[in-house]
C-alpha positions in Angstrom: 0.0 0.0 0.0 1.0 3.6 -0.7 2.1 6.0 1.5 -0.4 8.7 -0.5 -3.4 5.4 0.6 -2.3 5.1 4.0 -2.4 8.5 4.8 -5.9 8.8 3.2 -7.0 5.9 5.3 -5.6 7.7 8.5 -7.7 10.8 8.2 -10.5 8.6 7.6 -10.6 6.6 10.5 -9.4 9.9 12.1 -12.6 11.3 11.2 -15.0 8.6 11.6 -15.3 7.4 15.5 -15.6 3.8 16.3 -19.1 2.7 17.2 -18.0 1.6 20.6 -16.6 5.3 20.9 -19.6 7.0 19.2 -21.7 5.4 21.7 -19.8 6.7 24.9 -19.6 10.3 23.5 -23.5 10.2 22.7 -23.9 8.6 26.3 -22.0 11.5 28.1 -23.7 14.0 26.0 -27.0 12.1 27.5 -25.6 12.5 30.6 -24.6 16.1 30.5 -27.7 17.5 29.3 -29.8 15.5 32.6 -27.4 17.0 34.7 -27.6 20.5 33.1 -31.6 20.4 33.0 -31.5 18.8 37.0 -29.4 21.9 37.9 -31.8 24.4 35.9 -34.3 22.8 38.2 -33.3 23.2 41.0 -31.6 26.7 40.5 -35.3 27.8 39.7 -37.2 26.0 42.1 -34.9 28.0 45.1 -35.6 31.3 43.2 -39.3 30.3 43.0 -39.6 29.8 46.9 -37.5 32.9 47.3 -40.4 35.3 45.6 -42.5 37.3 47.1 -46.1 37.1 46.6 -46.6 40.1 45.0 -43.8 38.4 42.4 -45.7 35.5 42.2 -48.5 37.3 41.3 -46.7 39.4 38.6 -46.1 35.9 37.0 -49.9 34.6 37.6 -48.6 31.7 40.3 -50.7 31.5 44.0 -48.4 31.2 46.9 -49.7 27.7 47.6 -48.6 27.0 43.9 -45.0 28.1 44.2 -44.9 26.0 47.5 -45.7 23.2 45.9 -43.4 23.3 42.8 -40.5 24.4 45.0 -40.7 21.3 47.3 -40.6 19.2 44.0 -37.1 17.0 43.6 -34.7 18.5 40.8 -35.5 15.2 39.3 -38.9 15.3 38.9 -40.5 17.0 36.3 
């Protein structure tokens, strides 16, 4: 084989990842994105329960509403 046909084979398989490898990159960029939207969450359920209700109302959410969305898990939807 040619050096010109080994060096096109090596960008190739340079370029193209291994299913095995595909698979773990598409599983950590699974994992990421949970962990990014568990985070956004939680972040918003603490700035929820830190409103006022005059704030609440601004948004159109009861007191009794905000309570109960703030004393949800980050993991549940």
């Amino acid at each position: 084989m040619s050096t010109l046909n080994q060096r096109r084979l090596a960008v190739l398989a340079a370029a193209e990842p291994a299913p095995a490898v595909a698979a773990r990159l598409s599983l950590l960029s699974r994992l990421h994105g949970t962990l990014a939207m568990w985070h956004a969450r939680a972040q918003g359920r603490r700035q929820l329960a830190q409103m006022s209700p005059y704030m609440l109302a601004d948004i159109g959410i009861t007191p009794c509403q905000a309570q109960f969305e703030a004393a949800k898990p980050f993991w549940r939807a």
